[in-house]
C-alpha positions as CSV (number, residue, x, y, z in Angstrom):
1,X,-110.3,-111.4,69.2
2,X,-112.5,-108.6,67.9
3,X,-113.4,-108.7,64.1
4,X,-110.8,-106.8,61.6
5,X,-112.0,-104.5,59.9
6,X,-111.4,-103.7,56.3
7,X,-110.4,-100.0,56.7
8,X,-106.8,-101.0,58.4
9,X,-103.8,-101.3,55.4
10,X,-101.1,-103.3,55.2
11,X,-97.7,-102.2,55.4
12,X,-94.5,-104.7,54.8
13,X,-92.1,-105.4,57.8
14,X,-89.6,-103.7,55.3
15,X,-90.9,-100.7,56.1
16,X,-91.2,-101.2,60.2
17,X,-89.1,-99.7,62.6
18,X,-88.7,-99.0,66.3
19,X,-86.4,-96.0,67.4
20,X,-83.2,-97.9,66.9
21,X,-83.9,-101.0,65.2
22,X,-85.2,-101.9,61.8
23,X,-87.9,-105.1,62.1
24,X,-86.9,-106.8,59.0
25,X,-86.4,-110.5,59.7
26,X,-87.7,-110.1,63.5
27,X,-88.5,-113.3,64.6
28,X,-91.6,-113.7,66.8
29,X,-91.3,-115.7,70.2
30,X,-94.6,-117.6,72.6
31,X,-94.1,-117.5,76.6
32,X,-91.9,-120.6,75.8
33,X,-89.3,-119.3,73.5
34,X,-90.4,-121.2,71.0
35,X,-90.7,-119.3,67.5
36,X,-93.8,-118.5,66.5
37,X,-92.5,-117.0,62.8
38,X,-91.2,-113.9,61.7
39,X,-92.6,-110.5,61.4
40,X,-94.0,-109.9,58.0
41,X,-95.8,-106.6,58.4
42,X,-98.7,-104.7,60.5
43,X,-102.0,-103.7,60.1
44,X,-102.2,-100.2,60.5
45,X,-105.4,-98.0,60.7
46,X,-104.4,-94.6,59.0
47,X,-107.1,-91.9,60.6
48,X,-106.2,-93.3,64.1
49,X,-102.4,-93.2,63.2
50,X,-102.1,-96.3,65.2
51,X,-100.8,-100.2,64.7
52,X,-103.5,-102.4,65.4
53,X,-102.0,-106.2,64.4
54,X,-98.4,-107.8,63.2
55,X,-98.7,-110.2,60.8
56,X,-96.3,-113.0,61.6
57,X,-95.3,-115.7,58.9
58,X,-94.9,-119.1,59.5
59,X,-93.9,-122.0,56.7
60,X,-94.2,-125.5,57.1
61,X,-93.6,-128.1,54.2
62,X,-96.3,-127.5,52.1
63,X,-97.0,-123.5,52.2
64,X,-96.8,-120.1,54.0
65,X,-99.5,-119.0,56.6
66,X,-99.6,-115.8,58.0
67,X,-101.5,-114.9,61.7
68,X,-102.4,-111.8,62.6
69,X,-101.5,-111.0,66.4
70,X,-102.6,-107.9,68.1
71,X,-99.8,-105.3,68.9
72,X,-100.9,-105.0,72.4
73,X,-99.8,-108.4,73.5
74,X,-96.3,-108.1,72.2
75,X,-93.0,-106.2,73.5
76,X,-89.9,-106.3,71.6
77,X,-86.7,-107.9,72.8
78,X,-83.6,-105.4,71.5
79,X,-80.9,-108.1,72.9
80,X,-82.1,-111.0,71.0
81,X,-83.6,-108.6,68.0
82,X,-86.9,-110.4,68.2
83,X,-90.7,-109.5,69.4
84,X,-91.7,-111.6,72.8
85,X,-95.5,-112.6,71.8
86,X,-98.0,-113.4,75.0
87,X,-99.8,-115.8,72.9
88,X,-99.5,-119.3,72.3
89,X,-99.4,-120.8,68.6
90,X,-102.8,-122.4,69.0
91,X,-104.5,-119.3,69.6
92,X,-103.3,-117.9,66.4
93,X,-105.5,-116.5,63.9
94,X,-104.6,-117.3,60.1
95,X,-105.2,-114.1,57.7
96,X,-105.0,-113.1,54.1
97,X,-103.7,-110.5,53.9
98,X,-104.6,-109.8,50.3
99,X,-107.6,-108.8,51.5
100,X,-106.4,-105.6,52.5
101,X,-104.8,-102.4,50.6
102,X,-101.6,-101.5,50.8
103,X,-100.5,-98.7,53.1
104,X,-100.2,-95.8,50.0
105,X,-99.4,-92.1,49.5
106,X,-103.1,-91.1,50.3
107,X,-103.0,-93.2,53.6
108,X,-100.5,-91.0,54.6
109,X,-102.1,-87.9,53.7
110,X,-105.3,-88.6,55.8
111,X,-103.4,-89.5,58.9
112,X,-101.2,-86.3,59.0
113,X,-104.2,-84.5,58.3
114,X,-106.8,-86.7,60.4
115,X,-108.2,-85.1,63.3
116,X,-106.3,-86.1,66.5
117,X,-106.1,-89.5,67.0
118,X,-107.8,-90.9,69.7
């Protein structure tokens, strides 16, 4: 996976949406049907006005981890309200996503008024 960089923001699965469906509580599924997590936000970088990763959270006994999972390998299931993942849980990459800003007001303002994205 290429490296992420630190220009993309975070924006909470709260605030996700396709066309019809809202993506809060979307659960994640491998090849296998086995669930991976559920969908806890995207990275998004602003000036390209594109989604580059979903962050997918996954809790075993002793705490939370979050993977990042790029967008392109996913497609979303409207019949079983979840997102069908082409990658298997070992391949995973944990995140923080801490590390990143929030998606804000100014984010917003560059990418309506960003040159066309690419």
């Amino acid at each position: 996976m290429e490296a992420i960089g630190p220009d993309l923001r975070y924006l909470k699965a709260e605030q996700l949406r396709t066309d019809t469906d809202d993506l809060t509580s979307t659960v994640l599924l491998n090849p296998d049907n086995r669930k991976l997590g559920r969908l806890s936000g995207a990275l998004i970088d602003p000036l390209r006005r594109r989604v580059r990763y979903l962050i997918v959270e996954s809790r075993d006994w002793l705490r939370m981890h979050r993977y990042v999972i790029p967008l392109g390998t996913t497609r979303f299931d409207r019949d079983r309200h979840a997102l069908l993942v082409d990658i298997d849980a070992d391949a995973l990459q944990e995140i923080r996503v801490d590390r990143f800003e929030r998606f804000s007001d100014d984010d917003l303002i560059a990418a309506l008024f960003a040159p066309k994205a690419a």
